[in-house]
Structure formats: C-alpha cells, structure tokens
Backbone of each chain as ProteinMPNN parsed JSONL, in Angstrom:
{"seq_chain_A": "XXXXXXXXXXXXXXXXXXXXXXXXXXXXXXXXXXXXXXXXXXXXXXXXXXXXXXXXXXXXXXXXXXXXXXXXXXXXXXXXXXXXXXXXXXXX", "coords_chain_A": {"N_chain_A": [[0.84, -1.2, 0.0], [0.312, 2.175, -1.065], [1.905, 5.359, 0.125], [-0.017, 7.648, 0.083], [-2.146, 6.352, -0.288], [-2.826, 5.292, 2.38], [-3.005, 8.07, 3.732], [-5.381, 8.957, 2.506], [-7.106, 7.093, 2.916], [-7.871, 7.138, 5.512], [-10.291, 7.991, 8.131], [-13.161, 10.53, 7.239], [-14.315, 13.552, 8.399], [-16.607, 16.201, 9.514], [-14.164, 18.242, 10.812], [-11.848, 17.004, 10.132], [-12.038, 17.493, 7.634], [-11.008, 19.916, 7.249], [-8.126, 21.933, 5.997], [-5.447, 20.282, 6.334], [-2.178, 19.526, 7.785], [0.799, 17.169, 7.754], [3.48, 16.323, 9.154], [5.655, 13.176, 9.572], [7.791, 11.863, 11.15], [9.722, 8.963, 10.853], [11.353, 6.21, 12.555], [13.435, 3.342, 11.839], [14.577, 0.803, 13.464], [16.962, -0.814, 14.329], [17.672, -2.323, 16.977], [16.306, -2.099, 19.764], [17.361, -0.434, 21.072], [19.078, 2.533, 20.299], [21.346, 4.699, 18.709], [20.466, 6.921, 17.542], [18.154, 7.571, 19.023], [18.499, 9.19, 20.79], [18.92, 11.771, 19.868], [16.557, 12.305, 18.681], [14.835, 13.63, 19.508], [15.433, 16.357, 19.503], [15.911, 16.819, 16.689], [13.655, 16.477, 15.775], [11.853, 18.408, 16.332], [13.138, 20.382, 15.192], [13.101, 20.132, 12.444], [10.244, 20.503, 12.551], [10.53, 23.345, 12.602], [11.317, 24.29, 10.313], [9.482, 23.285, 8.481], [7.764, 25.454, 9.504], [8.724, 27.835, 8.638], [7.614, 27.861, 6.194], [4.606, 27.727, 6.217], [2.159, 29.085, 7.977], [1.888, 28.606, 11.471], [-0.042, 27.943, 14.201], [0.425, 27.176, 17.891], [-1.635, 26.465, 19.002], [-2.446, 24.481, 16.852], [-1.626, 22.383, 17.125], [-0.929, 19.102, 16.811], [0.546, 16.815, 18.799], [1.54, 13.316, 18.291], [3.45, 10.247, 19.558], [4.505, 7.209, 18.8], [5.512, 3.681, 19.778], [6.874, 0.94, 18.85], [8.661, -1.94, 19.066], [10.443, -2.067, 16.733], [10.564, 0.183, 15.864], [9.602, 3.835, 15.583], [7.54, 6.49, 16.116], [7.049, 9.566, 15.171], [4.353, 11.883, 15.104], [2.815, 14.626, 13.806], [0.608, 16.701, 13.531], [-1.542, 19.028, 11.81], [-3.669, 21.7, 11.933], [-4.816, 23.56, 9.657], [-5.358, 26.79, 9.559], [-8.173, 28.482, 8.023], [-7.396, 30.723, 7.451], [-4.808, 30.663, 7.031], [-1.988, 31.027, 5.591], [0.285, 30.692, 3.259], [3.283, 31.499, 4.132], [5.274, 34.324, 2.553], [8.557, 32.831, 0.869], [10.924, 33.951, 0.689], [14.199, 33.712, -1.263]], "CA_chain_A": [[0.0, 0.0, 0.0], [1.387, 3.306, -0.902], [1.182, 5.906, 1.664], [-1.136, 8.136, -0.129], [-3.34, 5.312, -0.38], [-2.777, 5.798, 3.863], [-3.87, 9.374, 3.81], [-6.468, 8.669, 1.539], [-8.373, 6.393, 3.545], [-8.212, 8.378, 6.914], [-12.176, 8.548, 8.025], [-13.413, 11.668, 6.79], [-15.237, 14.013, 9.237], [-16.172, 17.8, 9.452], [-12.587, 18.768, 11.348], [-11.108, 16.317, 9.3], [-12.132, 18.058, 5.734], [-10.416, 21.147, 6.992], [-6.787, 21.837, 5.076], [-4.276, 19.624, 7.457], [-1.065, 19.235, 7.242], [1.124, 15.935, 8.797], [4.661, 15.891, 9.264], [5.947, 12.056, 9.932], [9.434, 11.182, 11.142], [9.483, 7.879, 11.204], [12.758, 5.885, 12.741], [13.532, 2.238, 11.713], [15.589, 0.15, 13.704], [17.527, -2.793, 14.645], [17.612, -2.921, 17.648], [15.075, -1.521, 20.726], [18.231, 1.298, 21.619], [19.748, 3.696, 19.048], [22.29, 5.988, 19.47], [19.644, 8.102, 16.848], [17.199, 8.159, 20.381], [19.253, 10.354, 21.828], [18.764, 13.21, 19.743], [15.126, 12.504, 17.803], [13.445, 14.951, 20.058], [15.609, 17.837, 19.322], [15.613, 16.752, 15.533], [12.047, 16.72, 15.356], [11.994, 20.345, 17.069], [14.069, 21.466, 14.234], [12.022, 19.921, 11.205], [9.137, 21.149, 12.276], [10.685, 24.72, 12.674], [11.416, 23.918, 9.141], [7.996, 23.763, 7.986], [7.395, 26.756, 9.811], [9.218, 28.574, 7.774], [6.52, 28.304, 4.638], [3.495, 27.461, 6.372], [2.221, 29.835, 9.23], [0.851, 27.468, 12.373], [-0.252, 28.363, 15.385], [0.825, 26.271, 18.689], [-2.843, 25.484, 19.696], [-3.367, 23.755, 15.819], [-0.081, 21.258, 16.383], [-1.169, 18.024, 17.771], [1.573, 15.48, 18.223], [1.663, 11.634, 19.1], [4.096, 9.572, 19.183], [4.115, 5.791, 18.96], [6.783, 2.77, 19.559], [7.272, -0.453, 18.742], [10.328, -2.98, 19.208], [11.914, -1.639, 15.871], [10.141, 1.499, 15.301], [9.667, 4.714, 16.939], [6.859, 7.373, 14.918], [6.192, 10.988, 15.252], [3.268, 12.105, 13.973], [2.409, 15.982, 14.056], [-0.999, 16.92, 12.811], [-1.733, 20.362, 12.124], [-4.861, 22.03, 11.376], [-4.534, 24.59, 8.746], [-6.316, 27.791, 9.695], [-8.68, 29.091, 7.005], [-6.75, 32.048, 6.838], [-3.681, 30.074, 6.433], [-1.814, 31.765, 4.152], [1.893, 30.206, 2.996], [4.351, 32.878, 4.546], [6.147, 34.345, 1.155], [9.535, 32.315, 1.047], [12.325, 34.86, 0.33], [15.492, 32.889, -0.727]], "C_chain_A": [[0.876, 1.251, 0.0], [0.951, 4.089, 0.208], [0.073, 7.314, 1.178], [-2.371, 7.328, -0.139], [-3.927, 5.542, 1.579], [-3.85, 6.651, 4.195], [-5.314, 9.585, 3.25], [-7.918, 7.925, 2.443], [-8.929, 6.561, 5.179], [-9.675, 8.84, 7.184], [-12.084, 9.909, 7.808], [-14.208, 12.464, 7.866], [-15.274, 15.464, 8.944], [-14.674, 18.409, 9.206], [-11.856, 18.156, 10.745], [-10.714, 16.766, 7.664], [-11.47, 19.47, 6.074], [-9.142, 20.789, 6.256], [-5.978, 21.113, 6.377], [-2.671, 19.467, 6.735], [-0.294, 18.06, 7.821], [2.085, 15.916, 8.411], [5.415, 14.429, 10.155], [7.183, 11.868, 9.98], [9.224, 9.857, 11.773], [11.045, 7.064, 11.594], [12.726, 4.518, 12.879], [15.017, 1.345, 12.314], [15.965, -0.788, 13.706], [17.471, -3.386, 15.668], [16.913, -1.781, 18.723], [16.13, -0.033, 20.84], [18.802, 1.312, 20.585], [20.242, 4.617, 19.465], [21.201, 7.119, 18.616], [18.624, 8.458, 18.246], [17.596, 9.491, 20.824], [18.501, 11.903, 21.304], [17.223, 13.442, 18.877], [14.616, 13.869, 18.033], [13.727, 16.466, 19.272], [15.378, 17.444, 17.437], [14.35, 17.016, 14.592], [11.573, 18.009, 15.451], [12.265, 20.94, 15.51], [13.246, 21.059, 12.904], [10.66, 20.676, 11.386], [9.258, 23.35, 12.21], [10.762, 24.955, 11.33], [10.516, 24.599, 8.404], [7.342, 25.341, 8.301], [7.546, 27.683, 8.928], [8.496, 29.302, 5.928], [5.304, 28.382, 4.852], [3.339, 28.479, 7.736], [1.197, 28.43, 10.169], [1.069, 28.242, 13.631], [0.106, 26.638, 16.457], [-0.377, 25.555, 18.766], [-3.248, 24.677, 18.431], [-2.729, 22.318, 15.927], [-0.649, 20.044, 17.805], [-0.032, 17.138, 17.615], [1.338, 14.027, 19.681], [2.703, 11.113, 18.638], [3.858, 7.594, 19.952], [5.884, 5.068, 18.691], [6.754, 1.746, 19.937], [8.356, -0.653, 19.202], [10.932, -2.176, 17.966], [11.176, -0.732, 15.574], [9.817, 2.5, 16.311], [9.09, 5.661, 15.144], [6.397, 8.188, 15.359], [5.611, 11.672, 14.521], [3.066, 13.538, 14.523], [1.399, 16.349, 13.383], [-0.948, 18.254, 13.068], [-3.1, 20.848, 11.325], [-4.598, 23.455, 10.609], [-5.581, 25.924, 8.765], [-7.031, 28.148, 8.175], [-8.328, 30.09, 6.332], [-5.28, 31.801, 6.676], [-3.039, 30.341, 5.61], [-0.201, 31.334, 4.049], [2.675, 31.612, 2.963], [5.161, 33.035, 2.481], [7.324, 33.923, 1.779], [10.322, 33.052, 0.239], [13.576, 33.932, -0.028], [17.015, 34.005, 0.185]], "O_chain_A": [[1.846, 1.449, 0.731], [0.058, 3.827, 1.014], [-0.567, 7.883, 2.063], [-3.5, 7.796, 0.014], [-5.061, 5.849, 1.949], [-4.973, 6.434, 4.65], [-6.161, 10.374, 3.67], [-9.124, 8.159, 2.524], [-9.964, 6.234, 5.762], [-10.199, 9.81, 6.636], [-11.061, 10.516, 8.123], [-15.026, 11.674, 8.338], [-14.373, 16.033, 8.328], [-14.126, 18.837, 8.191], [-10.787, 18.76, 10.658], [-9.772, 16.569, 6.896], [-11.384, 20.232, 5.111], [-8.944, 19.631, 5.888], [-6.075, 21.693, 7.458], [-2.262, 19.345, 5.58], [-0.958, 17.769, 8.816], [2.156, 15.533, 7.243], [5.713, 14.605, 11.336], [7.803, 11.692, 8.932], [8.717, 9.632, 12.872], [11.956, 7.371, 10.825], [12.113, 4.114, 13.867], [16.125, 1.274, 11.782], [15.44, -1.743, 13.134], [17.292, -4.601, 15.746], [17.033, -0.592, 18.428], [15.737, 1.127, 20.719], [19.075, 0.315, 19.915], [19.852, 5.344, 20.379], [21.149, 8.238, 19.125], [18.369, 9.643, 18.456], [17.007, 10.533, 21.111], [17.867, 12.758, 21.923], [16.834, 14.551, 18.509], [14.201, 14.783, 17.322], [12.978, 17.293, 18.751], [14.402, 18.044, 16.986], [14.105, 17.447, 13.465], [10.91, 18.568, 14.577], [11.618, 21.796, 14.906], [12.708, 22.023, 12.36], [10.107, 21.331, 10.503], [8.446, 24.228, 11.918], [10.195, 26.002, 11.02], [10.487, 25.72, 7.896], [6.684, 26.092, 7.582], [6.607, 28.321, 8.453], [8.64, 30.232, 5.134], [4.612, 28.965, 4.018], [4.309, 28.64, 8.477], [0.3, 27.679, 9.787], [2.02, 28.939, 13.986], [0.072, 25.478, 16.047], [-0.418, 24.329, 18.655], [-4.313, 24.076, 18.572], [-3.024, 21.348, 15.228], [-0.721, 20.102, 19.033], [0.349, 16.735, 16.516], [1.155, 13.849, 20.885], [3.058, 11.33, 17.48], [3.371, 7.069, 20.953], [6.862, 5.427, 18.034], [6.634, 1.413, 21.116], [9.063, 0.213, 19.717], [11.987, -1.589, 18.207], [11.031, -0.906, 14.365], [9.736, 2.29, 17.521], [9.531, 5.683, 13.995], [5.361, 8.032, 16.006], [6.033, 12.112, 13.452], [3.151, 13.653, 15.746], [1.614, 16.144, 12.189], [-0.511, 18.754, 14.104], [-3.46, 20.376, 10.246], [-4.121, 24.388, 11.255], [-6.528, 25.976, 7.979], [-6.3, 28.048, 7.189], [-8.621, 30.441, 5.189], [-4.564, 32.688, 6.211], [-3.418, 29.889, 4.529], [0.513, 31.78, 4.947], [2.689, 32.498, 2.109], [5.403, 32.198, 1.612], [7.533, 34.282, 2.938], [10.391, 32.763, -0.955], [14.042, 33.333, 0.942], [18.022, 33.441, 0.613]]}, "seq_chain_B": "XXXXXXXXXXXXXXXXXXXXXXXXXXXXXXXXXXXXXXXXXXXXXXXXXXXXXXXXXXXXXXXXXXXXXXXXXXXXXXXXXXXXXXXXXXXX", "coords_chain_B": {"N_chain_B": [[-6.472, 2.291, 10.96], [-3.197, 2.966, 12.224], [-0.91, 4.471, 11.93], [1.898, 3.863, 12.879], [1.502, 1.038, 12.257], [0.987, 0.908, 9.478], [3.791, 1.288, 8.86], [4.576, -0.534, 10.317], [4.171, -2.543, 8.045], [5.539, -2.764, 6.473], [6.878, -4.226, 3.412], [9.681, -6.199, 4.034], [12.963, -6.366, 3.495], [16.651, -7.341, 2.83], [17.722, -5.25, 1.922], [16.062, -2.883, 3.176], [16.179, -3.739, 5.981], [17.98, -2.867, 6.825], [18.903, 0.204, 9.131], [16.809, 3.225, 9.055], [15.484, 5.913, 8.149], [12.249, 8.102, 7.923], [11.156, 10.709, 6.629], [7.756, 12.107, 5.918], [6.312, 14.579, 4.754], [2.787, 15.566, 4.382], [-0.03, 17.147, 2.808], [-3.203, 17.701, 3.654], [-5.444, 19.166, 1.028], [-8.257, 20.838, 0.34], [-8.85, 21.857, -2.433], [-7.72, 20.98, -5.37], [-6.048, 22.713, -6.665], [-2.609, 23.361, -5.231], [-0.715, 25.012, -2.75], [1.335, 24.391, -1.725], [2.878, 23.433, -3.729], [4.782, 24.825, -4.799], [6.785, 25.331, -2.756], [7.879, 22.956, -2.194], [10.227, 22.026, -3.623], [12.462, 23.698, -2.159], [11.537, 23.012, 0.615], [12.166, 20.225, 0.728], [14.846, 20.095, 0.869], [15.372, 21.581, 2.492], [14.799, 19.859, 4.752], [16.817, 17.694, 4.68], [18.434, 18.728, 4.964], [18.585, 19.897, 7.518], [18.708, 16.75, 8.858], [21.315, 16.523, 8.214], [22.144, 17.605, 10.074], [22.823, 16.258, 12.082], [23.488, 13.488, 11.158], [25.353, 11.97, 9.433], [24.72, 11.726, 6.193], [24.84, 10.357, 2.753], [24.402, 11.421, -0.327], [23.708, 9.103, -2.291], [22.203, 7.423, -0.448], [19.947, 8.703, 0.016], [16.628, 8.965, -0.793], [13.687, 10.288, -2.693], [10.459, 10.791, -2.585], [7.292, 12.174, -4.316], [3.794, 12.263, -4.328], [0.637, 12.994, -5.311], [-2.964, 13.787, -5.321], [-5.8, 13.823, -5.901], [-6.581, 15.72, -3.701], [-4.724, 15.013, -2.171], [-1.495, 15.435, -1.319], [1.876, 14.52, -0.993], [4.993, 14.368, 0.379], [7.672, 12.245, 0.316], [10.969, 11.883, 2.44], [13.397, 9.585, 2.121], [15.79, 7.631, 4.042], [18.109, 5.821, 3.891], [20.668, 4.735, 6.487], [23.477, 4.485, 6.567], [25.808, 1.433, 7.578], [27.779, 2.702, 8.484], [27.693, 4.368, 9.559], [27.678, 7.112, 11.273], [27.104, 8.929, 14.273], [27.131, 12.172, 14.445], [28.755, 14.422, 16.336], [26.264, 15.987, 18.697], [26.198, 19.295, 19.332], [24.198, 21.508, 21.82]], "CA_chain_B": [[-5.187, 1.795, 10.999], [-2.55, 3.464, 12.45], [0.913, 4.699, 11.23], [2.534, 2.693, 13.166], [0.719, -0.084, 11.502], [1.466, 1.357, 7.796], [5.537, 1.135, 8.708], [5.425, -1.973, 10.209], [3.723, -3.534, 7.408], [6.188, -2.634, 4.986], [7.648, -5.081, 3.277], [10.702, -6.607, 4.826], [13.937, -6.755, 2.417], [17.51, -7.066, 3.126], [17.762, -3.483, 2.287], [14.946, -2.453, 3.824], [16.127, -4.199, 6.919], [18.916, -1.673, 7.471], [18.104, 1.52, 10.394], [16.521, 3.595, 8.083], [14.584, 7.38, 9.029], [11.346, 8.43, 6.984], [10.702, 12.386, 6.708], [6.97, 12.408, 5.543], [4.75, 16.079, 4.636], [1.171, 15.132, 3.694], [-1.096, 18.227, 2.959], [-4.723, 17.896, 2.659], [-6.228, 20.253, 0.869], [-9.789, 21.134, -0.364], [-9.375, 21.872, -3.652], [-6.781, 20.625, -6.574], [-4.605, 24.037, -6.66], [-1.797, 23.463, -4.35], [-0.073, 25.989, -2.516], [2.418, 23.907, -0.874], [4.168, 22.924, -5.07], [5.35, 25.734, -5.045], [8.126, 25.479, -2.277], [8.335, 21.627, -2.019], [11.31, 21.638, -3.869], [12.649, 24.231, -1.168], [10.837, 22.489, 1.437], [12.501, 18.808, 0.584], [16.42, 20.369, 0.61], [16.275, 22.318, 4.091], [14.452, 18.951, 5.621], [17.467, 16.891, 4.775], [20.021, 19.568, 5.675], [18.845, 19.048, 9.196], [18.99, 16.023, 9.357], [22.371, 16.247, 7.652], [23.13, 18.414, 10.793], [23.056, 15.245, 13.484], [23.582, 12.689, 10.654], [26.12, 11.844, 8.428], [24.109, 11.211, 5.122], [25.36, 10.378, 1.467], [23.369, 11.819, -1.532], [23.427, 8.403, -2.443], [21.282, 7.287, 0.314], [18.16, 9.741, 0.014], [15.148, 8.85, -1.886], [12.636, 11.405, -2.355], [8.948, 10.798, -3.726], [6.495, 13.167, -4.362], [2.485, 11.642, -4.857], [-0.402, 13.331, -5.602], [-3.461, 12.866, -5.799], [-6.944, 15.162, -6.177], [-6.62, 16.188, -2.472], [-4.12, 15.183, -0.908], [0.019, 15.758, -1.402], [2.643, 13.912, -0.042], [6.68, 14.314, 0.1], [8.225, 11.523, 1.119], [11.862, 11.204, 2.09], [13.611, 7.915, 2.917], [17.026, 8.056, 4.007], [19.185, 4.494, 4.541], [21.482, 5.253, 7.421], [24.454, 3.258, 6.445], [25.998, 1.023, 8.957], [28.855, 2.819, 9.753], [26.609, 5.864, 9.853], [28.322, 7.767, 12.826], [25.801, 10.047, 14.162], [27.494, 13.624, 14.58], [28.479, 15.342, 17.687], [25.68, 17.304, 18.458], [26.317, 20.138, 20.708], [23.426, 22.086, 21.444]], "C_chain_B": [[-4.425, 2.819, 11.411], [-1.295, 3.35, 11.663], [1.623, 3.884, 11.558], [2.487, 1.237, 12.296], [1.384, -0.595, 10.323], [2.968, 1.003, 7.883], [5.608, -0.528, 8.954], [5.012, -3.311, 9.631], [4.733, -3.719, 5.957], [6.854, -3.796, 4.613], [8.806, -5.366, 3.515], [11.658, -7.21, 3.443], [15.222, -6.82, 2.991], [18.106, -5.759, 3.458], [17.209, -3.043, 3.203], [15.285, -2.707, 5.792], [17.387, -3.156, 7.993], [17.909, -0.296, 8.203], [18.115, 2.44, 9.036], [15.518, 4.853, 8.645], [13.631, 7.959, 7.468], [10.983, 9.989, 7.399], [9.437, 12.277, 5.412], [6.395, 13.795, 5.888], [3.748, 15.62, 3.947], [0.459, 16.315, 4.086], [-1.86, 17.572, 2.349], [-5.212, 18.934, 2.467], [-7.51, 20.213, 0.24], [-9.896, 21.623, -1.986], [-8.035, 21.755, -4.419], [-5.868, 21.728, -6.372], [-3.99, 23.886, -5.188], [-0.668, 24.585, -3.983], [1.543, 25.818, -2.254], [3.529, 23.365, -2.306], [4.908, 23.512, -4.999], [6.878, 26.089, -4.591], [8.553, 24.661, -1.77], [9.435, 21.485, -2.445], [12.46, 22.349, -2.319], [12.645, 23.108, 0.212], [11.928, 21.376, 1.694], [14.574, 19.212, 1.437], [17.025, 20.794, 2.012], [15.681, 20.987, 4.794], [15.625, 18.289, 5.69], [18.71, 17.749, 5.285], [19.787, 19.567, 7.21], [18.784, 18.203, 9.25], [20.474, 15.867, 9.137], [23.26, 16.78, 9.051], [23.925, 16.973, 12.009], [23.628, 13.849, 12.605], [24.652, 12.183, 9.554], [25.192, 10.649, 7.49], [25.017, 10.867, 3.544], [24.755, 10.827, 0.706], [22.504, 10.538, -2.323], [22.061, 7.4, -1.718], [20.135, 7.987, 0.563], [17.674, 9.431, -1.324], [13.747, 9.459, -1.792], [11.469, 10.62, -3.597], [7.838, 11.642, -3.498], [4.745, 11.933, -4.522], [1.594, 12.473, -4.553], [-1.257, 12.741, -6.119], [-5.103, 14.183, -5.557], [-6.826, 15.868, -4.411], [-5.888, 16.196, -1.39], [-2.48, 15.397, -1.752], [1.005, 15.445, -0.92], [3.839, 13.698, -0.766], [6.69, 13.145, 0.853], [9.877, 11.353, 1.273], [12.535, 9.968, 2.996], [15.579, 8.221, 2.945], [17.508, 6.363, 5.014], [20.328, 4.878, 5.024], [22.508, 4.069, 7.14], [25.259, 2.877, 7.628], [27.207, 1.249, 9.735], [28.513, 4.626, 9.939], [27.048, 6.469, 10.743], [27.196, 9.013, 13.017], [26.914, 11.523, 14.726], [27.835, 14.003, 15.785], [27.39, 16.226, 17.677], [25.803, 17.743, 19.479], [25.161, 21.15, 20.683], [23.848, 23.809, 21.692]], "O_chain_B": [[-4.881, 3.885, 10.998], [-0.829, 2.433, 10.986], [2.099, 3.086, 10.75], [3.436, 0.602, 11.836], [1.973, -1.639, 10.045], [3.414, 0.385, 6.916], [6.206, -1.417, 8.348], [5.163, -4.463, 10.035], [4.696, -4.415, 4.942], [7.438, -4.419, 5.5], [9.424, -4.415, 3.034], [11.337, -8.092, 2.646], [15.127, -6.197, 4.049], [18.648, -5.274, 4.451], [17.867, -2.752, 4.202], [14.761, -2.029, 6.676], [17.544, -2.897, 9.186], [16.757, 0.062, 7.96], [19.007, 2.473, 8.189], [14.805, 4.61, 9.619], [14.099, 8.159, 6.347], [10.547, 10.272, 8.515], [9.766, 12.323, 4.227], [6.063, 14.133, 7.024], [3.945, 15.255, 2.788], [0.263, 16.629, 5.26], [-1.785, 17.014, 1.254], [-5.491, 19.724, 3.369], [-7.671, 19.26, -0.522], [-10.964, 21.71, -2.593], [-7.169, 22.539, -4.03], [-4.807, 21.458, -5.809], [-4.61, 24.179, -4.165], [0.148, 24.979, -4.817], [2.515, 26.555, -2.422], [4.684, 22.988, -2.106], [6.03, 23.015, -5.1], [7.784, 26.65, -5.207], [9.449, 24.838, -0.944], [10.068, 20.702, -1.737], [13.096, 21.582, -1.597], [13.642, 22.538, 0.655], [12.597, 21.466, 2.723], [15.192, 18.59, 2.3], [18.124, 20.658, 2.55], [16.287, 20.954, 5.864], [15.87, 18.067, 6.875], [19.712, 17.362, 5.887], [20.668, 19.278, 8.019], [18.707, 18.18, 10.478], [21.003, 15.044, 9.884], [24.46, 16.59, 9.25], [25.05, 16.841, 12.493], [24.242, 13.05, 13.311], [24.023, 12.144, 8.497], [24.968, 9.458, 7.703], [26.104, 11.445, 3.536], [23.69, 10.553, 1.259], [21.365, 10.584, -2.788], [21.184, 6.823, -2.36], [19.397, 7.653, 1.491], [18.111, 9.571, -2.466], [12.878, 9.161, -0.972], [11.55, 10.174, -4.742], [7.474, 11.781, -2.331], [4.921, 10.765, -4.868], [1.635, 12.84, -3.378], [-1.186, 11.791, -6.898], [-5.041, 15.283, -5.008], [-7.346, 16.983, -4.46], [-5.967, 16.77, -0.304], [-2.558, 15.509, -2.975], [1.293, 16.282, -0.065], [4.002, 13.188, -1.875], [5.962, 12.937, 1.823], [10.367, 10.714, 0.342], [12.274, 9.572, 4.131], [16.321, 8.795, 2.148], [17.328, 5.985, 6.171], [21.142, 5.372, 4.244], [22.313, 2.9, 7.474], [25.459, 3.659, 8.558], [27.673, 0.738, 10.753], [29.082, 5.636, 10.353], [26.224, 6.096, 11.577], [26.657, 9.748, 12.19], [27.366, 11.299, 15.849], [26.865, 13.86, 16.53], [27.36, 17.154, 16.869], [25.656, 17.119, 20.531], [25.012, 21.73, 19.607], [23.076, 24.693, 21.323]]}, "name": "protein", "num_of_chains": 2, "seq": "XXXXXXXXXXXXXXXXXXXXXXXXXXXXXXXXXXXXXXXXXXXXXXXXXXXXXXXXXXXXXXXXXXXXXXXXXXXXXXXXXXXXXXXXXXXXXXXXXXXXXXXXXXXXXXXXXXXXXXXXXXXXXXXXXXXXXXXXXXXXXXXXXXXXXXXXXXXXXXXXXXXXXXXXXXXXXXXXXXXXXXXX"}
C-alpha cells in the first residue's frame, strides 16, 4: 500500500475536511536502543521549525503523538490549517 | 489503521532491513490548486540539511517521492542510514 493510499483512507469528518497538514518522522531500527534516540526529540523540534518557515501554524493547531514499537519509533504531528492560512512568502 | 501499523507492514527486504529514518509532509487540501508545489522543492532540501546536521548522510542514500493525488500531497523522504553511519556530535 502506498502511503497516499494511507492518507487517503483516513475517516473523513467535518474537522477532518479542513486543510491539514502531517509531518511524519518515522525511525527504523535494529535494535530496541539507538544511538539516533538520543537526539530525535531535538531533531524533530528542528524539522518542524522547518515547515514553519513556509506554512504559518499556530501552537494550539499542532497536535503530536508519538508511537513505539520494538523496531520502530513514529512521530506524527498533525496540524490544522487555519482558514486564513496563508503560505508565509519564502524569500530565498 | 494506524501509522505505526502502515511502517510496520512494509515489506521486509535485506535493504529495507537496514536503520533507516522516513521524513513524511502530507497536505490535505480542499481543492486541486496546491499551494504547498510551489516550495516543495525548497521544502525537501532544508528537511534533509537538518537532518544532515546530526547525521552523516550520502546523496546516495536519500530517496525522495512526491504523490499526488486530487486532495491530498505527499513528500516523502527515505534516508538508509548506512551502517557505519556515525551520528554527529551534536552540541546544542
């Protein structure tokens, strides 16, 4: 299954049909500890500052979960895209 | 189904079996004109430069896919952490 196929099939609801956005870092391992643990958190910090950078978000839209298996470890960030959402102009 | 789910259904390859980090963006949007084309290429280049900050990556090792689809939008990149991958000093 591809992973639009994923997104795709996500129940549909009101709050759901707004514009969203979902940033996924997903981390595949070998074994339960990773020297990558160490620093996910701040890594994740910094990607999503990332995004920031084109998309305007407010704190109260950013939902995050994270989930972990034996060889996986997945942060999911959900964001709800204000209506007035407007993609910051990106200056290079 | 959960994300979690979606990763750890993926098919299982030798490759595949190597520690391996997924940087997914999935926008939904409400109507076909996307805002977010515009600075995906952007978008894709500063995601991997942080990770490039904690990670020692190769060019060789990143695989980027784009999919669309009437509503929804999804970057994906995949990055095989090779196994003598040294993860970076990071000092914060």
């Amino acid at each position: 299954m591809s992973l639009l196929n994923y997104f795709s099939t996500q129940p549909k609801s009101a709050s759901i049909a707004k514009e969203r956005l979902q940033i996924i870092v997903a981390h595949q391992r070998r074994e339960r500890s990773s020297i990558m643990s160490d620093f996910l958190p701040d890594l994740q910090k910094e990607l999503i500052e990332v995004v920031r950078k084109y998309i305007e978000i407010r704190d109260e839209d950013v939902n995050i979960r994270v989930e972990q298996a034996e060889n996986y470890e997945v942060l999911e960030v959900n964001i709800a895209l204000p209506d007035s959402s407007i993609v910051k102009i990106h200056t290079k």
